[in-house]
C-alpha positions in Angstrom: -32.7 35.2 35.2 -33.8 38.5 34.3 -35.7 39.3 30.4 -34.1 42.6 30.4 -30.4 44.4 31.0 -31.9 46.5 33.7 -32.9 43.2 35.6 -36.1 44.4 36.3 -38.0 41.2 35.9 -38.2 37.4 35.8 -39.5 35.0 33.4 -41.4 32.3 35.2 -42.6 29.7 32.6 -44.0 25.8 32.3 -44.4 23.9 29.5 -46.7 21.2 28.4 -45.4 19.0 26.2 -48.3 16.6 24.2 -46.3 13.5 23.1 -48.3 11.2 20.3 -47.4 7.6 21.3 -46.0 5.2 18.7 -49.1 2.8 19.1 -50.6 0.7 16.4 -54.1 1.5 17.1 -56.0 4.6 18.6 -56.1 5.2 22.8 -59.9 3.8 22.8 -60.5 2.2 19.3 -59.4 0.1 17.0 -58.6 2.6 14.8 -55.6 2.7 12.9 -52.9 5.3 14.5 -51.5 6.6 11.5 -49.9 10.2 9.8 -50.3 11.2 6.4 -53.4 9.2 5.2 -56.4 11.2 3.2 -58.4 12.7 5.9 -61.1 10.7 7.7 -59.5 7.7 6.5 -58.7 6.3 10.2 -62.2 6.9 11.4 -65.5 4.8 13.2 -68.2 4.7 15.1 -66.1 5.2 18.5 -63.7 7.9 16.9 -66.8 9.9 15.9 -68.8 9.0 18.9 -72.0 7.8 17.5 -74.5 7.2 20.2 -74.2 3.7 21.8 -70.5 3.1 21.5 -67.9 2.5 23.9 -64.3 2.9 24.6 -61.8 0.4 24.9 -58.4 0.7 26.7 -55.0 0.5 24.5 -53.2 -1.3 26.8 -49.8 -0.8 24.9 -50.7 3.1 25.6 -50.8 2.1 28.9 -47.1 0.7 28.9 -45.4 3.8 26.7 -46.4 6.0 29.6 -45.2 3.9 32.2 -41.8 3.5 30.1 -42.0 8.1 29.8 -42.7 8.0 33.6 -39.5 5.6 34.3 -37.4 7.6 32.2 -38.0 10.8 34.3 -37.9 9.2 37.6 -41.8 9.8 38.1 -43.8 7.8 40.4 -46.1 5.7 38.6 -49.8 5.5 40.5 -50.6 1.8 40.6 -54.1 2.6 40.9 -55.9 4.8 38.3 -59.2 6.0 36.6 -59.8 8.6 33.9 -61.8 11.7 33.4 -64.2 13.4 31.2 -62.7 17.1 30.6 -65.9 18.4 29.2 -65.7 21.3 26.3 -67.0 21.6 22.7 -64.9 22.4 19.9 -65.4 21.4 16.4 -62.5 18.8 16.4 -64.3 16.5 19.2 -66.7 14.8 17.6 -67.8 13.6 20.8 -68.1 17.2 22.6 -65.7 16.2 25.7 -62.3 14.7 25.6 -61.0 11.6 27.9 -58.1 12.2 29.9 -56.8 12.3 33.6 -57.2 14.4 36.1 -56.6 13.8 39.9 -54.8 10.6 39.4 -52.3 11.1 36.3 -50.7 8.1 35.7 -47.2 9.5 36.6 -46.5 12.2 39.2 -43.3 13.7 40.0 -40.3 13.1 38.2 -37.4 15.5 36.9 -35.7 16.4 33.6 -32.1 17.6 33.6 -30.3 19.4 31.5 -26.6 20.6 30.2 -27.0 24.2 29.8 -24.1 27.1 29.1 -24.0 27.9 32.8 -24.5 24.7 33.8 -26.8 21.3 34.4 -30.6 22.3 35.4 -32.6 19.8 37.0 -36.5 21.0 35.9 -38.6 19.3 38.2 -42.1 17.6 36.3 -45.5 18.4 38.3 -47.3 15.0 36.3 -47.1 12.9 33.1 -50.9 11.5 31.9 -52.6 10.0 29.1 -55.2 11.4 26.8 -56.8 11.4 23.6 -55.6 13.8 21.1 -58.3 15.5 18.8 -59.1 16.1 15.6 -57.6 18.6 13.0 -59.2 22.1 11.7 -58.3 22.8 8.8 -58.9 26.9 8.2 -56.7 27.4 4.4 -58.6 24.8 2.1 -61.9 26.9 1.5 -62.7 30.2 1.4 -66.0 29.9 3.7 -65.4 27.0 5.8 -63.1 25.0 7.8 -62.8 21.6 6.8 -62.3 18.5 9.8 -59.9 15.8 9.6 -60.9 13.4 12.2 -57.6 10.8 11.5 -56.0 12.3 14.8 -59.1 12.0 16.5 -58.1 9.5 19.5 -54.8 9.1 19.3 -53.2 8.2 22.6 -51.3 11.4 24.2 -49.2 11.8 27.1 -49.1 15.1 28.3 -45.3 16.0 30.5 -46.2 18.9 32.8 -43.5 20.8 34.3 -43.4 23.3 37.4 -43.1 26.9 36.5 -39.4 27.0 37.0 -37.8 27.5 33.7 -36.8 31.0 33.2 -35.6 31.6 29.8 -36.6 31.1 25.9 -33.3 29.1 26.0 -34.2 26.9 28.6 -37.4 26.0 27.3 -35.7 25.2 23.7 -33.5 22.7 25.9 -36.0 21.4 27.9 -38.3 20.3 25.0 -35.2 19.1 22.9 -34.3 17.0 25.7 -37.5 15.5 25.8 -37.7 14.6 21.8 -34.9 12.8 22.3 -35.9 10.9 25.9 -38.9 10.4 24.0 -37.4 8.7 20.5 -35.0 7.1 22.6 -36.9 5.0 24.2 -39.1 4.5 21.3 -42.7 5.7 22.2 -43.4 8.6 20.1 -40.9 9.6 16.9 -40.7 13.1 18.1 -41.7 14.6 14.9 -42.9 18.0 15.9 -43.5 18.9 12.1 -46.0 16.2 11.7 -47.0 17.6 15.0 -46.5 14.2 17.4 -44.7 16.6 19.6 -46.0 19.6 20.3 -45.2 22.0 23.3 -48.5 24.8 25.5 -45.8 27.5 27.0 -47.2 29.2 30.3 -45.2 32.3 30.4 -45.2 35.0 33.5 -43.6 37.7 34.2 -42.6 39.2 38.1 -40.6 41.8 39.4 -36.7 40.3 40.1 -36.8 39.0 43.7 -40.5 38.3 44.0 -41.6 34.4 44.9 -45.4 36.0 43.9 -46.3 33.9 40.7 -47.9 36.8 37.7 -50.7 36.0 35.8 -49.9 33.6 32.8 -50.4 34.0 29.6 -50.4 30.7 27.6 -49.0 30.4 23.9 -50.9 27.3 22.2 -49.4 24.9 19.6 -45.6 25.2 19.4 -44.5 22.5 16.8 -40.7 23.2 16.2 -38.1 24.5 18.5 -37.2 27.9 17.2 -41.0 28.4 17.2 -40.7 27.8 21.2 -38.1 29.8 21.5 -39.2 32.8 19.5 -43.1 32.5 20.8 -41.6 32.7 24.7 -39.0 35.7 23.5 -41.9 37.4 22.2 -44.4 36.8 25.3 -41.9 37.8 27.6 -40.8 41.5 26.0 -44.7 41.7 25.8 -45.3 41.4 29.3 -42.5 43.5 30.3 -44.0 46.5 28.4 -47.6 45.5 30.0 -45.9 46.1 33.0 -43.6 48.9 32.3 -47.1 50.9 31.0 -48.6 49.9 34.3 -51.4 48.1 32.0 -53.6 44.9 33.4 -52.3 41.5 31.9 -55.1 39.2 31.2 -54.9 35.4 31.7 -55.8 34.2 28.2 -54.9 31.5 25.4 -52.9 32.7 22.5 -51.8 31.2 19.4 -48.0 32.1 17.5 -48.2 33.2 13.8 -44.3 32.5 12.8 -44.7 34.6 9.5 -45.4 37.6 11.2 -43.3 36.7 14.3 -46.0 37.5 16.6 -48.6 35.9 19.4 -51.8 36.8 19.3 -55.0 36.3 21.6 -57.8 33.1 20.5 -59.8 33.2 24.1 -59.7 34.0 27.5 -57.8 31.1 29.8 -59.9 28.3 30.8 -59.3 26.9 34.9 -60.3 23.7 35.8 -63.1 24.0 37.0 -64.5 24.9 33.7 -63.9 21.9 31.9 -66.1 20.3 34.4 -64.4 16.8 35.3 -66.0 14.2 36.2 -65.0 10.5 36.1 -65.0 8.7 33.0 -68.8 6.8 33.3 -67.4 4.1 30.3 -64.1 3.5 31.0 -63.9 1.3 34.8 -60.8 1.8 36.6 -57.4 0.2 36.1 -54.9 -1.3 38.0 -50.7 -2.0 37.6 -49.2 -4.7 40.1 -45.2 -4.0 41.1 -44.4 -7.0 39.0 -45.6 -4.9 35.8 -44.6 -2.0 36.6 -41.0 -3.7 37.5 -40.9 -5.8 33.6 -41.5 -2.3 31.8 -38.3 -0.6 33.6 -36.3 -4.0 32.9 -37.3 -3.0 29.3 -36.0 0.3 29.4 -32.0 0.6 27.4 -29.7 2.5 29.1 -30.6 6.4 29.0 -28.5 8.5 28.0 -26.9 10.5 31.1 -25.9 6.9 31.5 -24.4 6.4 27.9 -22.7 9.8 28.3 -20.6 8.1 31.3 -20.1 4.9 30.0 -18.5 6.6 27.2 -16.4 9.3 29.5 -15.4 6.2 31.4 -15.0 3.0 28.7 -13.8 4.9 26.0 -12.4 7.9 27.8 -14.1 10.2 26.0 -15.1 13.9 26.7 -18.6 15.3 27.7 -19.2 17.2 24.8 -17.9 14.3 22.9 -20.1 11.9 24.6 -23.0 13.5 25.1 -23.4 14.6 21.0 -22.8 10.6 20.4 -26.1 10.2 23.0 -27.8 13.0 20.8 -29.6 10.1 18.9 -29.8 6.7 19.8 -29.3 5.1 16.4 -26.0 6.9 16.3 -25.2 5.6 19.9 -25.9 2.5 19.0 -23.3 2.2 15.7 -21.0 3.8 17.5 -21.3 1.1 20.4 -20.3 -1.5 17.8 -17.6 0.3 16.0 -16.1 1.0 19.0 -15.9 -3.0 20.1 -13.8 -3.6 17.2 -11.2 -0.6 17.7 -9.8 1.5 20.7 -8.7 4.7 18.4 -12.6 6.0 20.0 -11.4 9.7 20.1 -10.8 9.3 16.5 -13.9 7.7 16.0 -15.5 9.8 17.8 -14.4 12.7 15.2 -15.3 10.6 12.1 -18.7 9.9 13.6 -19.6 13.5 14.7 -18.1 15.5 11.5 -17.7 13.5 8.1 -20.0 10.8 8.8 -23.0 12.7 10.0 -22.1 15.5 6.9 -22.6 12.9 4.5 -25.7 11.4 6.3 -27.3 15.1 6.1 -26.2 15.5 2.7 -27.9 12.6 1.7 -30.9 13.0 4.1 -30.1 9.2 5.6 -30.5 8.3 9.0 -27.6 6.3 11.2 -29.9 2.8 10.7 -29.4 3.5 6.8 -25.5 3.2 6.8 -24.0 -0.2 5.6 -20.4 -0.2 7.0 -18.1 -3.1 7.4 -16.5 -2.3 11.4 -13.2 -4.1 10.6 -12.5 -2.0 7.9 -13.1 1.1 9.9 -10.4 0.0 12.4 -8.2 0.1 9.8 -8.7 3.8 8.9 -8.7 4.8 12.0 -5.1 3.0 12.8 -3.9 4.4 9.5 -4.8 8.2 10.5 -3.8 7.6 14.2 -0.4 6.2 12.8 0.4 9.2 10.2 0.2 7.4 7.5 -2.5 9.5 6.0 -4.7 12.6 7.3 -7.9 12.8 9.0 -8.8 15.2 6.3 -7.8 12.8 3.7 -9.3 9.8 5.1 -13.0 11.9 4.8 -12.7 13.6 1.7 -11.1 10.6 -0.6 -11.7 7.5 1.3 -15.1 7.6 3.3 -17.2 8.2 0.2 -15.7 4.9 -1.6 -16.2 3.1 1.8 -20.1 4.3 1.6 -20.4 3.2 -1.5 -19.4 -0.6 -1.3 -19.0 -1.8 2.6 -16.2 -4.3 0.7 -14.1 -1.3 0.2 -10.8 -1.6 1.7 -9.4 1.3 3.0 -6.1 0.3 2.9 -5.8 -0.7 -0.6 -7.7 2.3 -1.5 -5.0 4.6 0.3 -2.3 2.9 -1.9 -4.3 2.9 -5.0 -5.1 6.8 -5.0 -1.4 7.2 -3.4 -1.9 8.8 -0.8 0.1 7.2 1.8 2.2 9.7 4.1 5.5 7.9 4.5 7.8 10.7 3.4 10.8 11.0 5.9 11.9 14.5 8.1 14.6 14.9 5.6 11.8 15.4 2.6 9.5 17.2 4.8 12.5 19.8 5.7 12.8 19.9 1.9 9.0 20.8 1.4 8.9 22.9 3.8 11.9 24.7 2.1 10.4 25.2 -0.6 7.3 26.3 0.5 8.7 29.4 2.7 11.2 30.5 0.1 8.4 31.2 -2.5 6.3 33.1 0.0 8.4 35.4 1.4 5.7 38.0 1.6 3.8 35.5 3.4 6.4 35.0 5.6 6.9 38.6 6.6 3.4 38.9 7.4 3.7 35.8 9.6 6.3 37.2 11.5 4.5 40.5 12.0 1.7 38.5 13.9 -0.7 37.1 11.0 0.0 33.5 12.8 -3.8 32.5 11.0 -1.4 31.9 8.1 0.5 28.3 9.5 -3.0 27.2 7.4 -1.4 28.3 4.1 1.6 27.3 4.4 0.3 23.7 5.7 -1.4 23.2 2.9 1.3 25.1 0.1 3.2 21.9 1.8 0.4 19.0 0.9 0.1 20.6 -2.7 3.9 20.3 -3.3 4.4 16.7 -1.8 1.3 15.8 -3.1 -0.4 14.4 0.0 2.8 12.6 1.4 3.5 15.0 4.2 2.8 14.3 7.6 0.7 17.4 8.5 2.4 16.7 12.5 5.6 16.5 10.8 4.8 20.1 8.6 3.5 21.8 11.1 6.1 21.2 13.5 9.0 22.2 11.2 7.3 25.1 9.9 7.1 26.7 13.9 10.6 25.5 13.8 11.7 27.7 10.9 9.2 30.2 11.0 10.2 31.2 14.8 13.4 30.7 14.5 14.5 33.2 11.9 12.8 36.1 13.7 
C-alpha cells in the first residue's frame, strides 16, 4: 500500500500493544490492582523494591495470558522462566523491570481482520507478561515531576505483531480488534483512556517493491485510537520527506503530542542488548501441563468470527449485521436471548443496532444496564413485521415507555397512544389523494427527477392519517400515481 499518490513508498509498521490484565492483585505482590485511587495508595515493600523482598507469581496472571494466547491461535510454551530487562527510569522503583524475553509465554498466533478491501490476517511474532511501571507525572508542579507508583506492577501482556501492517487504517483496526478480543474474553477492560490498553507503533518507510526493511522509528504511548491513527499518518509523511530530501532517518523513540498534532523525539532507540537480560535470579521457573493449558481454552466463550457465523447461519443474518452485534459481547449476549424468544431477528437486529444503542449512548448505559422483558419484545417486533405500526413508530413512542417499566406492554401501549395502522387501500388511496393534490408544485418537481421527495410526501401522508397509514401501503401507491401520470 503506498503513503503517497505517486506510489513511491511503503509503510511497513508493527505494533505493540500493552494490555493491563483484569487481576485482583499486582503481577508479583499482593498489592491491590486498582485505577483511580490517590496516588501511592496501592504500594509496599515489593512494589517499591526495598532491599530484601521478593516477588511472588500471580498465578491468575498466568491464566489471562494463556486465555489472550488461545484467542489468537498462539502456541503457548509449556515451559517458561522470566527475565530481568535492566534500565533506570524514575517510574521503576526497583531500577529494572521483570518481563520475558527468549521464552514469551505465547508465540505465534494471528489476528484477522474485516477491512474495506477485504479480511487481513496480521500474523503475531509473541504474546508475554510483564510488570507495568509507575506513572510520571510532568503538569502538577512547576519544578518537579511527581511519581505515582499505584501502576507500579501491574501484570501486562504485551501482543507483538510482525511488521506487516501497512496503513494508519490498518493499525486503527488492528488495535480495535484487539480491545474487543481482549474485553471479550474478560481479561483487561480495554480502557485505553485510563491507559489499560495502550499501543508502541514501529513505523518504516521503503521504496514500493523493496522486501529491505528501513530503519524504524517508534511512536511511544498511543492511548486512543484516533491517536494511533493520526501518530502513524504523521510518522509516515515524515519519513517520506526524510527520504525525498535524501536526509539520514535515525532509529529513535518518539512520543505524540495530540494538541499540536505532531511526534516528537524523547531518545535514541534502545536494541536488546541494551537492556541487558538476564534471567530473573528471584522468580524460579514455571511450568503448564496439557491438562491446564486444555481447562483454560474449555473456558474460553465462543469468539466472535464464530458468533458472526452463528448468526449468518441461525438467524440468517448479514455480515455487517452480524458482525456489529459481535462488536461487544454484552450486546451479543442480549441479543442471544432476545432472539430465543422471537424469529423476526432481521428486525431485531435493526432495533438493537439503531434505537436501542441511541438510547443506551444517550444515556451513557451499557447493554448489562438494560432491564427488558423478551416476551414483550416479540410482540413489537410481530406488530412492526405485520404492519400494524412502523419501525419508526415503534422507536420513537413505544421503546422509551418500554425502558422505563420492563411491565410495559407494547401492545396496549400501541392502542392507548392510537397508533395502530389498520387503515384499508381504499383510505390509503384517499390519503394519498389528498396529499398529491395540495402539492402540486411538489409534484412537478418530482416528475422532473427530484425522486428524494417520495420522503415528503410519505410523511405529508402519516401527518394526515395521523399514524394509521401503512408506510408499504403509501409508498407503493404513491410510485403508482406519481409514475403513472407522467
Amino acid at each position: 500500500m503506498s503513503v503517497d499518490g505517486l506510489g513511491k513508498y511503503e509503510a511497513v509498521i508493527g505494533l505493540e500493544v500493552h494490555a493491563q490484565l483484569h487481576t485482583k492483585s499486582k503481577l508479583f505482590s499482593g498489592d491491590a490492582n486498582s485505577f483511580g485511587s490517590s496516588p501511592n495508595q496501592h504500594v509496599s515493600p515489593i512494589t517499591l523494591g526495598h532491599p530484601g523482598t521478593l516477588p511472588k507469581m500471580n498465578r491468575k496472571a498466568l491464566e489471562y495470558a494463556i486465555k489472550m494466547g488461545l484467542a489468537c491461535h498462539s502456541n503457548i510454551a509449556k515451559y517458561n522462566f522470566f527475565a530481568r530487562k535492566n534500565y533506570f527510569y524514575p517510574d521503576l522503583p526497583k531500577g529494572y523491570q521483570i518481563s520475558q524475553h527468549t521464552t514469551p509465554i505465547c508465540s505465534g498466533g494471528y489476528v484477522e481482520l474485516n477491512m474495506p478491501s477485504g479480511k487481513r490476517t496480521i500474523n503475531l511474532t509473541r504474546i508475554h507478561l510483564e510488570e507495568d511501571a509507575g506513572k510520571s507525572i510532568h503538569d502538577q508542579h512547576d519544578a518537579f515531576t511527581l511519581l505515582d507508583y499505584n501502576r507500579a506492577g501491574v501484570p501486562l501482556i504485551e501482543i507483538v505483531t510482525e511488521p506487516e501492517l501497512h496503513s494508519a487504517d490498518e493499525a486503527y483496526a488492528y488495535v480495535a480488534e484487539i480491545r474487543k478480543m481482549v474485553r471479550w474474553i474478560e481479561v483487561c477492560d480495554g480502557n485505553m483512556e485510563e491507559g489499560s490498553l495502550r499501543c508502541d507503533a514501529n513505523v518504516s518507510i521503503r521504496p514500493t517493491g523493496s522486501s529491505k526493511l528501513g530503519t524504524r522509528v517508534e511512536v511511544k504511548n498511543l492511548n486512543s485510537l484516533k491517536h494511533i491513527r493520526h501518530a502513524i499518518e504523521i510518522e509516515i509523511a515524515r519519513l517520506s520527506e526524510l527520504m525525498d530530501k535524501g536526509e539520514k532517518i535515525v532509529q529513535e523513540t518518539r512520543s505524540y503530542d495530540a494538541d499540536r498534532g505532531i511526534t516528537f523525539s524523547i531518545r535514541t532507540k534502545e536494541d536488546a542488548e541494551d537492556y541487558r537480560y538476564f534471567p530473573e535470579p528471584d522468580l524460579a521457573p514455571f511450568q503448564f501441563t496439557d491438562e491446564y493449558i486444555d481447562s483454560i481454552k474449555s473456558s474460553l466463550p465462543a469468539m466472535p468470527e464464530e458468533k458472526i457465523k452463528q448468526y449468518e447461519d441461525r438467524f440468517l443474518l448479514s455480515v455487517y449485521d452480524a458482525t456489529q452485534l459481535t462488536d461487544e459481547k454484552l450486546l451479543s449476549k442480549l441479543f442471544d436471548e432476545v432472539a430465543l424468544t422471537t424469529t423476526h431477528w432481521k428486525l431485531l437486529a435493526n432495533f438493537f443496532l439503531g434505537p436501542v444503542r441511541s438510547h443506551l449512548n444517550q444515556h451513557s448505559l451499557d447493554w448489562n444496564q438494560l432491564d427488558i422483558n423478551k416476551m414483550h419484545w416479540d410482540t413489537l417486533l410481530k406488530m412492526v413485521d405485520e404492519g400494524k405500526i412502523a419501525f419508526s413508530v415503534a422507536a420513537q413512542s413505544i421503546l422509551p415507555m418500554m425502558f422505563d417499566d420492563v411491565t410495559t406492554d407494547p401492545h396496549e401501549v400501541a392502542v392507548k397512544l392510537n397508533l395502530i395502522q389498520d387503515a384499508g387501500e381504499d383510505e390509503v388511496v384517499d390519503w394519498v389523494k389528498k396529499t398529491l393534490d395540495a402539492m402540486p408544485d411538489k409534484v412537478a418537481e418530482y416528475k422532473k427527477g427530484k425522486k428524494g421527495l417520495i420522503g415528503l410526501f410519505v410523511g405529508e401522508v402519516k401527518k394526515i392519517s395521523g399514524g394509521k397509514a401503512d408506510p408499504r401501503l403509501t409508498t407503493e401507491f404513491l410510485n403508482k400515481f406519481l409514475n403513472n401520470n407522467n
